[in-house]
MARFI-219018 format. One record per atom (N, C-alpha, C): residue number from 0; atom name; x, y, z. Coordinates in Angstrom, 1 decimal. Example, Ala and Ser with C-alpha at 12.3 -4.5 7.8 and 13.67 -1.06 7.14 Angstrom:
REM MARFI-219018
0|N|13.2|-5.7|7.8
0|CA|12.3|-4.5|7.8
0|C|13.2|-3.3|7.8
1|N|12.8|-2.2|7.1
1|CA|13.7|-1.1|7.1
1|C|12.9|0.0|7.9
END
This chain:
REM MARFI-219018
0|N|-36.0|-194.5|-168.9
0|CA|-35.7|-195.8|-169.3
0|C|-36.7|-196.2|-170.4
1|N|-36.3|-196.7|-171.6
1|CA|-37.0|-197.2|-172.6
1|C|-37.8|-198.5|-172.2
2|N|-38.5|-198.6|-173.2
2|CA|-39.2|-200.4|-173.4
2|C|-37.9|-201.2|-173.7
3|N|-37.7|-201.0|-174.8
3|CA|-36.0|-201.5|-174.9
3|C|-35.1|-202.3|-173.7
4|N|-34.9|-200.9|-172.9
4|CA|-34.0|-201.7|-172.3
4|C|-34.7|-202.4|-170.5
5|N|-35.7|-202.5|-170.4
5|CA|-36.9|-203.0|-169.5
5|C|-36.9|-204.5|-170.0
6|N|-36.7|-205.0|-171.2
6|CA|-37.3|-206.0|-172.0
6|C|-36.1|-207.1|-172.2
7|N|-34.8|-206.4|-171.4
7|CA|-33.6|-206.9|-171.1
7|C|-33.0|-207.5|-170.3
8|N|-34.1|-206.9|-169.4
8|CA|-34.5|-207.7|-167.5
8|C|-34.9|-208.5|-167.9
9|N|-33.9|-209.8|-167.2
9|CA|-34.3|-211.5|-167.7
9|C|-36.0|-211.5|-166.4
10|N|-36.8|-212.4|-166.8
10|CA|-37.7|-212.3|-166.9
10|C|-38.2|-213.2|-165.1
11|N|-37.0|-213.5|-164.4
11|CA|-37.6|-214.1|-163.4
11|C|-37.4|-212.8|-162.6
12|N|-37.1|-211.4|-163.0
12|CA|-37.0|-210.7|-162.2
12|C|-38.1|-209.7|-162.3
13|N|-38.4|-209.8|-163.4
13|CA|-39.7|-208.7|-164.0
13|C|-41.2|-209.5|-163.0
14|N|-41.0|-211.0|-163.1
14|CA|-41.7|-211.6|-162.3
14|C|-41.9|-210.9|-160.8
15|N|-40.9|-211.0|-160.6
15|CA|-40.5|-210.5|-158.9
15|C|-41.3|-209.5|-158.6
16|N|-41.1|-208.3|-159.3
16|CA|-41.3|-206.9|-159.6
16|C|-42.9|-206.9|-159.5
17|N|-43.2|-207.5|-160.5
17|CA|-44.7|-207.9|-160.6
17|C|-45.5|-208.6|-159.1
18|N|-45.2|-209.2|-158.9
18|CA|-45.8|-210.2|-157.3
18|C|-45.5|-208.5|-156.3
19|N|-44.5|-208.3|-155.9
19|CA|-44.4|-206.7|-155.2
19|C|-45.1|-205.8|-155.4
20|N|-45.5|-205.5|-157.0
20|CA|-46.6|-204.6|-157.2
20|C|-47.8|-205.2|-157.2
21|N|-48.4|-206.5|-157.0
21|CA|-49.5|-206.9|-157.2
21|C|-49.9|-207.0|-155.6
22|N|-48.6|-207.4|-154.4
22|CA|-49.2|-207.4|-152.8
22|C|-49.0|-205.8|-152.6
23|N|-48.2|-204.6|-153.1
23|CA|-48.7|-203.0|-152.3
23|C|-49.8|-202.6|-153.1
24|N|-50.4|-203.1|-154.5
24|CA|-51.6|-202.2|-154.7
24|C|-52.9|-203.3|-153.8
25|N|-53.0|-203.6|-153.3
25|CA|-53.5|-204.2|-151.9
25|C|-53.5|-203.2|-150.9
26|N|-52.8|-202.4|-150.7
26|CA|-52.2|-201.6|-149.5
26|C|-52.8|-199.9|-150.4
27|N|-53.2|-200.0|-151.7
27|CA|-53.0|-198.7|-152.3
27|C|-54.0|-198.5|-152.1
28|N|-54.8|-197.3|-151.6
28|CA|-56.0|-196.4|-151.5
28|C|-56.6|-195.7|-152.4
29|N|-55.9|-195.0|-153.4
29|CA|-56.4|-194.8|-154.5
29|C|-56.0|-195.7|-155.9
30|N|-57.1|-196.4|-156.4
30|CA|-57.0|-197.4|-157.2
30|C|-56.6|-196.9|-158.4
31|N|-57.3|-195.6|-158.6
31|CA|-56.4|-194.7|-159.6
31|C|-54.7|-195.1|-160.4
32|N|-54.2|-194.6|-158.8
32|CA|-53.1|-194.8|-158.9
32|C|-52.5|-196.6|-159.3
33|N|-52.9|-197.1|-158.5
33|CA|-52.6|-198.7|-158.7
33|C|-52.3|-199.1|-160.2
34|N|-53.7|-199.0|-160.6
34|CA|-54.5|-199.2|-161.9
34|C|-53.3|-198.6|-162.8
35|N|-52.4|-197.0|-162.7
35|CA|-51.5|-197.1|-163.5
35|C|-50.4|-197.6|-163.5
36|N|-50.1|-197.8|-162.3
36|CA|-48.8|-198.6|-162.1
36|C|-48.7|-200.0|-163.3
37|N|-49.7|-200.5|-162.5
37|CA|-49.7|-202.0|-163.3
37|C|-49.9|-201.4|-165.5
38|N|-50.3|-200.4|-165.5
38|CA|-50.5|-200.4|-166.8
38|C|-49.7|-199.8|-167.6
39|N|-48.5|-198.8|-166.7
39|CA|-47.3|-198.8|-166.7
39|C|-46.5|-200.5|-166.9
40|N|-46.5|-200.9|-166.0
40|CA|-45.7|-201.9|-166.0
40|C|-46.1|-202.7|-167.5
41|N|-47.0|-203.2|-167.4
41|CA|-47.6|-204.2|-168.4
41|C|-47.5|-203.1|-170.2
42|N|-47.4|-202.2|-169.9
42|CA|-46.9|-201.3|-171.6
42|C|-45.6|-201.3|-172.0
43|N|-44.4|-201.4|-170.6
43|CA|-43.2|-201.2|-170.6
43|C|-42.6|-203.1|-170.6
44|N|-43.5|-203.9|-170.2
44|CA|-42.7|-205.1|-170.3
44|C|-44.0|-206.3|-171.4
45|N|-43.1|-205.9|-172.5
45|CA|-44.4|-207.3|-173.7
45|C|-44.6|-208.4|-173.5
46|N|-43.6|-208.8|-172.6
46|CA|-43.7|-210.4|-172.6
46|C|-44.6|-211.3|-171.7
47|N|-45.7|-211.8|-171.7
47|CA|-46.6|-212.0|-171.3
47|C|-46.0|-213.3|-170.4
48|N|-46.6|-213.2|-168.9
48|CA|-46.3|-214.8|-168.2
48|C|-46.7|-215.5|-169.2
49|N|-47.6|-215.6|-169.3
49|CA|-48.4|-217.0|-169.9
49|C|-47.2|-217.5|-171.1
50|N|-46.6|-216.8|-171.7
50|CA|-46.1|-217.0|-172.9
50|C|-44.8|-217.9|-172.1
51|N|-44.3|-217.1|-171.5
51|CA|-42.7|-217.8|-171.0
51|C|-43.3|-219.0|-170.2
52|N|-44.0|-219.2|-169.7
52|CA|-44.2|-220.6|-168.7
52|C|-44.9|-221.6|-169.6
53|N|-45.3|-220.4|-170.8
53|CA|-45.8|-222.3|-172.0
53|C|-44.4|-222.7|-172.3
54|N|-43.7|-221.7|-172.8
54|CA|-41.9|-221.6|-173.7
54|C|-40.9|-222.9|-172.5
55|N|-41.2|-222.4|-171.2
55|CA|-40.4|-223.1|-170.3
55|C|-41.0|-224.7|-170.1
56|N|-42.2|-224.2|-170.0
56|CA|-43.0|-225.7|-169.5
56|C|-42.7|-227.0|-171.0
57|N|-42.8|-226.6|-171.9
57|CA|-42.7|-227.3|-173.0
57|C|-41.2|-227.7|-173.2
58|N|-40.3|-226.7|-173.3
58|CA|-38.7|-227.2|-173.0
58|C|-38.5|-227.9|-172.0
59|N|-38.8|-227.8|-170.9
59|CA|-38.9|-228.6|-169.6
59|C|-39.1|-229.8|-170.2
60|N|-40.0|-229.9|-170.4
60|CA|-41.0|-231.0|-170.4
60|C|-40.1|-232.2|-171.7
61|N|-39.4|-231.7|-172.7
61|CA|-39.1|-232.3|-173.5
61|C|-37.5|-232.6|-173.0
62|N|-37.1|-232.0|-172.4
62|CA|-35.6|-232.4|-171.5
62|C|-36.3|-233.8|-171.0
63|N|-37.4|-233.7|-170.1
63|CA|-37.4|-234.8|-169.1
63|C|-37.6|-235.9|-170.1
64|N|-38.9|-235.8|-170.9
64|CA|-39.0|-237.1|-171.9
64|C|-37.5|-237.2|-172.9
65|N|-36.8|-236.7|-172.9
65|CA|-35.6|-237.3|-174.0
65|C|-34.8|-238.0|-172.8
66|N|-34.4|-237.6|-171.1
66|CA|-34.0|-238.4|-170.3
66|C|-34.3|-238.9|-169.8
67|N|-36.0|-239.4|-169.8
67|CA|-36.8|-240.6|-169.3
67|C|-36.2|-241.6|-170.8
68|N|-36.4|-241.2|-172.2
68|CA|-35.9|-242.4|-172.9
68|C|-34.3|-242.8|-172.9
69|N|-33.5|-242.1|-172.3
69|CA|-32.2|-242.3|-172.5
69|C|-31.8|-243.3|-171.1
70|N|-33.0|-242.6|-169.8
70|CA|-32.7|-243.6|-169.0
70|C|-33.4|-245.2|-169.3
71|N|-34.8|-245.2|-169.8
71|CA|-35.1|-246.6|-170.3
71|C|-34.8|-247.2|-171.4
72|N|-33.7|-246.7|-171.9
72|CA|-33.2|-247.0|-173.1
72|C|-34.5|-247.4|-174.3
73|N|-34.6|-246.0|-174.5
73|CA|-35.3|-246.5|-176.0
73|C|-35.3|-245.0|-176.8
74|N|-34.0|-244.2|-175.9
74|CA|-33.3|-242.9|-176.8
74|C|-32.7|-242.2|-176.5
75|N|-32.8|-240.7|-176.3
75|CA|-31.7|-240.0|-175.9
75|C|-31.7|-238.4|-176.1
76|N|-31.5|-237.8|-175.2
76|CA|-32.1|-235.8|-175.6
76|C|-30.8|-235.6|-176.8
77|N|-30.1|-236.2|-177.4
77|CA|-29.4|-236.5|-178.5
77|C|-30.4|-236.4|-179.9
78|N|-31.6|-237.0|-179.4
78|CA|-32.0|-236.9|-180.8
78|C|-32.9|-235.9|-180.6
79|N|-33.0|-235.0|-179.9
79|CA|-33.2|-233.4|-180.2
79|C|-32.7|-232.6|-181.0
80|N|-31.2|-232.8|-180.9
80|CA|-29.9|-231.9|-181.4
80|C|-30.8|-231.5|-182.8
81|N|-31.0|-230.3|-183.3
81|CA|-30.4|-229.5|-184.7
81|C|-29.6|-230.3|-185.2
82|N|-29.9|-230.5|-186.8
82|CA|-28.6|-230.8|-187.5
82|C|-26.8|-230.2|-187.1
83|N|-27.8|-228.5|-187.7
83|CA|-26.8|-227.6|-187.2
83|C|-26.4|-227.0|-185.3
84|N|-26.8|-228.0|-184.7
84|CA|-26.4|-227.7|-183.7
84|C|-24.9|-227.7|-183.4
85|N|-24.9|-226.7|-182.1
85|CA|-23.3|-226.5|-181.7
85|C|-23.3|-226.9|-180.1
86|N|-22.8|-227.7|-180.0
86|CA|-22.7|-228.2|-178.5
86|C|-21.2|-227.6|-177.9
87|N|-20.8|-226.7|-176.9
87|CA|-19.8|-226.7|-176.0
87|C|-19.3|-227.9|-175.1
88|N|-18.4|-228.6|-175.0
88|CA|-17.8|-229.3|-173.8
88|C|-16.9|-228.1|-173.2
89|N|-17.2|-227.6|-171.4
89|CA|-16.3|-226.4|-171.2
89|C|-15.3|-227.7|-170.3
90|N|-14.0|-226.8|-170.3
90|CA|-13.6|-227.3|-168.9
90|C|-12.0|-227.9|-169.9
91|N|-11.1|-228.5|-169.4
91|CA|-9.9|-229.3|-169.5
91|C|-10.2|-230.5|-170.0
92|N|-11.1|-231.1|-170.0
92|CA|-11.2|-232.9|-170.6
92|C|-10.8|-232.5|-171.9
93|N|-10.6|-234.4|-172.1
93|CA|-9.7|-234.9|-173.8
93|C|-10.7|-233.8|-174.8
94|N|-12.1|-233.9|-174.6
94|CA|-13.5|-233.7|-175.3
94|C|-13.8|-232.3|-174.9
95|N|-13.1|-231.8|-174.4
95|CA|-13.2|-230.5|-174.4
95|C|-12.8|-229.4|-175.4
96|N|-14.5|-228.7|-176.3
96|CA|-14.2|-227.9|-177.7
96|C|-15.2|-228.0|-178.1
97|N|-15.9|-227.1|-178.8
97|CA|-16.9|-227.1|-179.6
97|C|-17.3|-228.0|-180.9
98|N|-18.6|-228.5|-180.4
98|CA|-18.6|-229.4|-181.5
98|C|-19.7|-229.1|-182.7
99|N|-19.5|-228.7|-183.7
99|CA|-20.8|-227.8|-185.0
99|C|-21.2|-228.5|-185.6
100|N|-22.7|-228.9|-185.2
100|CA|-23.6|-229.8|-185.9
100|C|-23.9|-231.1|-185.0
101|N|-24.4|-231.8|-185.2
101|CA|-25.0|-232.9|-184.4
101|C|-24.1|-234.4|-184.9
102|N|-23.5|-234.2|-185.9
102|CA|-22.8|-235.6|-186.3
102|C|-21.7|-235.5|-186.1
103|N|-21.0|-234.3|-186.0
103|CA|-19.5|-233.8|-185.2
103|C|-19.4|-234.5|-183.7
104|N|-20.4|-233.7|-182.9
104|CA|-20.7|-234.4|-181.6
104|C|-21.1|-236.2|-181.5
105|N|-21.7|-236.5|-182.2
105|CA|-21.9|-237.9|-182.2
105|C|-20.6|-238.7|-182.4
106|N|-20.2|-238.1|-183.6
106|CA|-18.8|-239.2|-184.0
106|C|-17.5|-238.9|-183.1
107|N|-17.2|-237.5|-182.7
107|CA|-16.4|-237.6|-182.0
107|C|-16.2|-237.4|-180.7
108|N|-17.9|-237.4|-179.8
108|CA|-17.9|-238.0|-178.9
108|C|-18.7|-239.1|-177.8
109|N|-19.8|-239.3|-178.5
109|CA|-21.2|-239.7|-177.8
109|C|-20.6|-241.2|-178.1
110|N|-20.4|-241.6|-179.7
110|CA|-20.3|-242.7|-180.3
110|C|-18.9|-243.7|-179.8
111|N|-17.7|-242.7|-179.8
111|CA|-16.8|-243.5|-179.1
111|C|-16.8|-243.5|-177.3
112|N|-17.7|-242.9|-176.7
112|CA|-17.7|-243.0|-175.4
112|C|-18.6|-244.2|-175.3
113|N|-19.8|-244.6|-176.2
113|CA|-20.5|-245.8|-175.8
113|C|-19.9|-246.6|-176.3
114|N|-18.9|-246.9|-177.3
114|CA|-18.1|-248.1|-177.5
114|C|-16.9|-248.1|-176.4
115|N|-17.1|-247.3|-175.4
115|CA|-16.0|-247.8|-174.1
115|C|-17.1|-248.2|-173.0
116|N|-18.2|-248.6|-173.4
116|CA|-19.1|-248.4|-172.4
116|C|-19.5|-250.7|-172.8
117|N|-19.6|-251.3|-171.5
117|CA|-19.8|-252.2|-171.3
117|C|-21.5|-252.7|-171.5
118|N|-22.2|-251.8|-171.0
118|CA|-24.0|-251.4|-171.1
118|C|-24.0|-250.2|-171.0
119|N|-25.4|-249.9|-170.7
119|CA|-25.8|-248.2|-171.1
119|C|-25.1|-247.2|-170.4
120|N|-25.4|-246.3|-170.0
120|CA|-25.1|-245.4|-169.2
120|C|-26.7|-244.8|-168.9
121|N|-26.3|-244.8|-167.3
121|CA|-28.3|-244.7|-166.8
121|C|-27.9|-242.9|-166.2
122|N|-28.8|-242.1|-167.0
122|CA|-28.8|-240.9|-166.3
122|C|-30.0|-240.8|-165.0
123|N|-29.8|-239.7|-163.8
123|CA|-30.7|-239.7|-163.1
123|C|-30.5|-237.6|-162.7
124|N|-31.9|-237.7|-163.3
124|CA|-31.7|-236.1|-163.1
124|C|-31.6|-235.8|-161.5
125|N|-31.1|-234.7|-161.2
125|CA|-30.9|-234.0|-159.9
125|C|-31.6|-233.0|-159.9
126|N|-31.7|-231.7|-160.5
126|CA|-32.6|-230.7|-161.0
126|C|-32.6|-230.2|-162.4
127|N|-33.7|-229.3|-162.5
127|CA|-33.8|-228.8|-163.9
127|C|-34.8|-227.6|-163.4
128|N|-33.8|-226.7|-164.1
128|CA|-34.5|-224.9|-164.2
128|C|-34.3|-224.6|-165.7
129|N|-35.0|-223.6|-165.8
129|CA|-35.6|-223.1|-166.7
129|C|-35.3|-221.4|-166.8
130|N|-35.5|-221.4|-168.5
130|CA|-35.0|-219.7|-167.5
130|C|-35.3|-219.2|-169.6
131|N|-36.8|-219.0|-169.9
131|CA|-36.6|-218.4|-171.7
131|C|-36.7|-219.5|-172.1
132|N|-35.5|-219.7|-173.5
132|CA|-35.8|-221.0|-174.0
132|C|-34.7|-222.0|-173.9
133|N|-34.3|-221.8|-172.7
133|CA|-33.2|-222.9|-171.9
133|C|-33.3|-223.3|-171.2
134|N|-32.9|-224.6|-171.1
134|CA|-33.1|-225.4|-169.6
134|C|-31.9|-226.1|-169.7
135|N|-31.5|-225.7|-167.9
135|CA|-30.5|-226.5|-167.4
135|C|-30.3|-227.6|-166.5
136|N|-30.2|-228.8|-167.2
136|CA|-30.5|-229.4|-166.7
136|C|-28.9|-230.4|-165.6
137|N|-29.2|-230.6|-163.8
137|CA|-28.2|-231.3|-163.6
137|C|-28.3|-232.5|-163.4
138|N|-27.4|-233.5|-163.7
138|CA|-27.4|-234.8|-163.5
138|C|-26.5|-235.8|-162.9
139|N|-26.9|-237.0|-163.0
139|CA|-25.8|-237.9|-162.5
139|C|-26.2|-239.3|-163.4
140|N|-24.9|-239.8|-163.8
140|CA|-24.7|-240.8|-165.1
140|C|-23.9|-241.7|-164.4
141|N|-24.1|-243.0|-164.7
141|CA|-23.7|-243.8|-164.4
141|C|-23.2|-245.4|-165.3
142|N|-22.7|-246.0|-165.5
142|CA|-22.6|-247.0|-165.9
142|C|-21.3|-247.6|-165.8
143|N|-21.4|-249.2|-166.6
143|CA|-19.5|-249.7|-166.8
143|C|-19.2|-249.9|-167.9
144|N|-17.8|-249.1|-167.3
144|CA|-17.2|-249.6|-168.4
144|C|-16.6|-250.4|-169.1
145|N|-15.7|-251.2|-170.3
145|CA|-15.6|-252.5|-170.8
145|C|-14.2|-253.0|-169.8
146|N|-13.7|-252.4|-169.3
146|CA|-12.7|-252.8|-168.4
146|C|-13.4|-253.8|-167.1
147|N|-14.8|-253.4|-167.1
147|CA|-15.5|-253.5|-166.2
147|C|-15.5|-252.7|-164.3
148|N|-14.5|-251.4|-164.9
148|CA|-14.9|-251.0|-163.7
148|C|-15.9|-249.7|-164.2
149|N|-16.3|-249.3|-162.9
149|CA|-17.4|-248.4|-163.3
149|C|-17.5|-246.7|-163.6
150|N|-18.1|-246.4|-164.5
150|CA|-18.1|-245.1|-164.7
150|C|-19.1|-244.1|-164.2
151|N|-18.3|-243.0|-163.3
151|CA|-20.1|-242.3|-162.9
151|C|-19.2|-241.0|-162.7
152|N|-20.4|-239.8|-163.0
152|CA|-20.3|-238.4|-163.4
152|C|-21.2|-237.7|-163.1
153|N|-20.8|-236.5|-162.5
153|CA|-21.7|-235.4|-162.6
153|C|-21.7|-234.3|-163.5
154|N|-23.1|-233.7|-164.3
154|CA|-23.0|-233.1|-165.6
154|C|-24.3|-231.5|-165.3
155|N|-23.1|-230.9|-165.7
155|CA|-24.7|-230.0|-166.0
155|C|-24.3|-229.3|-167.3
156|N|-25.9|-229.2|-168.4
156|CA|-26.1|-229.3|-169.6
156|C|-27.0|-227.9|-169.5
157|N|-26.3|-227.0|-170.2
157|CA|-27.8|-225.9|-170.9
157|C|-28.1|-225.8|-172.1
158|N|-29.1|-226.2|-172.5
158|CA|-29.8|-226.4|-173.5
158|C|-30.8|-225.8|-173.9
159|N|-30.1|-224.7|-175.2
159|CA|-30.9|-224.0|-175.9
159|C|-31.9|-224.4|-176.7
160|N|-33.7|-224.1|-176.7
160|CA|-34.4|-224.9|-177.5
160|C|-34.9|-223.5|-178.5
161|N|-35.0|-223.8|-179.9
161|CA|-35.8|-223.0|-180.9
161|C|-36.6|-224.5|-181.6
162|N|-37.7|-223.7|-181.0
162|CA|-39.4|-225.0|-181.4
162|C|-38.5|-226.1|-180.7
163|N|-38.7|-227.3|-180.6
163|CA|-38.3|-228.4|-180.5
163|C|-37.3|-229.2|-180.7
164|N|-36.3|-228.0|-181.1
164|CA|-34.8|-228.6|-181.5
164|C|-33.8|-227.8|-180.4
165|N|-32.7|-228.8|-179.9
165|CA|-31.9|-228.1|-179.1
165|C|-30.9|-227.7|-180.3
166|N|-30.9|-225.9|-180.3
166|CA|-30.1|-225.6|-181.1
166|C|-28.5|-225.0|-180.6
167|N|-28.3|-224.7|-179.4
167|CA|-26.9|-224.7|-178.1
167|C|-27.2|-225.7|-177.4
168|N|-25.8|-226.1|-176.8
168|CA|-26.0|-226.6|-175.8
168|C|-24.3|-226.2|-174.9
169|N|-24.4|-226.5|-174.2
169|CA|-23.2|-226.5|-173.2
169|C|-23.1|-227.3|-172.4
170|N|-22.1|-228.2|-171.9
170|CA|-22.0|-229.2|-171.1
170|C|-20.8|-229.1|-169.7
171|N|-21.1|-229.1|-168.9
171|CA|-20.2|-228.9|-167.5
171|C|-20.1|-230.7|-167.0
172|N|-18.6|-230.8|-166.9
172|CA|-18.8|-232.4|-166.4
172|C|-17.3|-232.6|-165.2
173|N|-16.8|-233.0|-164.5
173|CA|-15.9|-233.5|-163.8
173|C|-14.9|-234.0|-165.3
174|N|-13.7|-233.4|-164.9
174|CA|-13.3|-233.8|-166.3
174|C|-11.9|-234.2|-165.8
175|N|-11.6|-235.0|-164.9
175|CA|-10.9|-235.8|-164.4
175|C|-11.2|-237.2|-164.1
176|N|-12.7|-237.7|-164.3
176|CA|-13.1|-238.6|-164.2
176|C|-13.5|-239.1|-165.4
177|N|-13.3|-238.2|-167.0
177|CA|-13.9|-238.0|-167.6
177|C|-12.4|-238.9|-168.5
178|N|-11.1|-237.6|-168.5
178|CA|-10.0|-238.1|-168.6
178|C|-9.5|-239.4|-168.4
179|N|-9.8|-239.9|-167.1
179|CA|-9.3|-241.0|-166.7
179|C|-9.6|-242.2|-167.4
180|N|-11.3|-242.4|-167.7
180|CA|-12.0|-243.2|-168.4
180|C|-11.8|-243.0|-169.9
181|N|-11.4|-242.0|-170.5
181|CA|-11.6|-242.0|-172.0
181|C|-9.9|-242.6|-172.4
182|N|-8.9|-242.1|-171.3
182|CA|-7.9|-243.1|-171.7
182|C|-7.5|-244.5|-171.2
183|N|-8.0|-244.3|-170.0
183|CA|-7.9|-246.1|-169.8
183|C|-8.8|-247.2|-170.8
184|N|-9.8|-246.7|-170.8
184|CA|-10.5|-248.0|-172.1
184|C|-10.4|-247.6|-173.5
185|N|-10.1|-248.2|-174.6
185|CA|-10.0|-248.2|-175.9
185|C|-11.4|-248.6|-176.3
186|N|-12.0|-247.6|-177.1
186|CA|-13.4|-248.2|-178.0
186|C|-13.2|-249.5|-178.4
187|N|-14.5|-250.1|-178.6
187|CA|-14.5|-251.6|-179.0
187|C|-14.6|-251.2|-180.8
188|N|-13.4|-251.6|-181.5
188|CA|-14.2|-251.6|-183.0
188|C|-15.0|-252.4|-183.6
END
């Protein structure tokens, strides 16, 4: 087996691997031996913890502050997006398709969903994992709509970051709830 293809094992598993070999050379009598294992391991896999848990910790971390401002209204993990971002809607809803670039997704969907919207829409995260330079984050959204009945959804978003920009994204949403609301209220012009 090459470095190559070792370096292809997503990285919570290489973790695994690592913790197993770190409780039996505990158990190992000749340290000799130990001592190569781990230096086997650590020649055949480059990717240093430290590095992925800065990489995760920092995407993490900027998920939650763009959904702490979206939920106190003073912004939105929207103004993350890449210019050239490409956001996925999967699934059957009206908004379901790829959207390329960040002002595609705005105009044809963020922007006409909050002109059917009566006040904000309050997210409240549920979890968020991490996994490289993605984080998926799931949630629950809520608000009303101008009809004044209410609108609420469950979403989950994976969100590709390069440096500080979400450059993918993908969105999973109830898309019956999603349908119902985008045609019963008409944008306010």
């Amino acid at each position: 087996m090459n470095a190559g293809a070792i370096t292809s094992i997503p990285h919570y598993v290489r973790r695994t691997v690592m913790l197993i070999f770190k409780r039996r050379l505990g158990n190992v009598k000749n340290s000799f031996v130990g001592f190569c294992v781990v230096l086997a391991w650590v020649l055949l896999v480059p990717t240093t913890w430290a590095e992925e848990n800065g990489v995760e910790a920092q995407n993490k971390a900027m998920v939650v502050a763009g959904f702490d401002a979206w939920k106190n209204g003073t912004g939105s993990p929207y103004e993350q997006l890449a210019d050239n971002a490409t956001w996925t809607i999967e699934g059957h809803s009206l908004a379901s398709r790829t959207y390329n670039g960040r002002e595609d997704l705005m105009a044809n969907v963020i922007r006409p969903f909050n002109a059917r919207m009566s006040g904000r829409l309050i997210p409240t995260i549920r979890n968020i994992y991490t996994d490289g330079d993605t984080v998926i984050v799931h949630f629950d959204a809520a608000g009303m709509a101008k009809d004044n009945k209410p609108y609420r959804n469950t979403y989950a978003w994976f969100l590709t970051y390069k440096g500080n920009k979400i450059v993918n994204a993908t969105a999973f949403y109830d898309s019956i709830a999603f349908n119902d609301f985008w045609q019963r209220v008409q944008p306010a012009s």
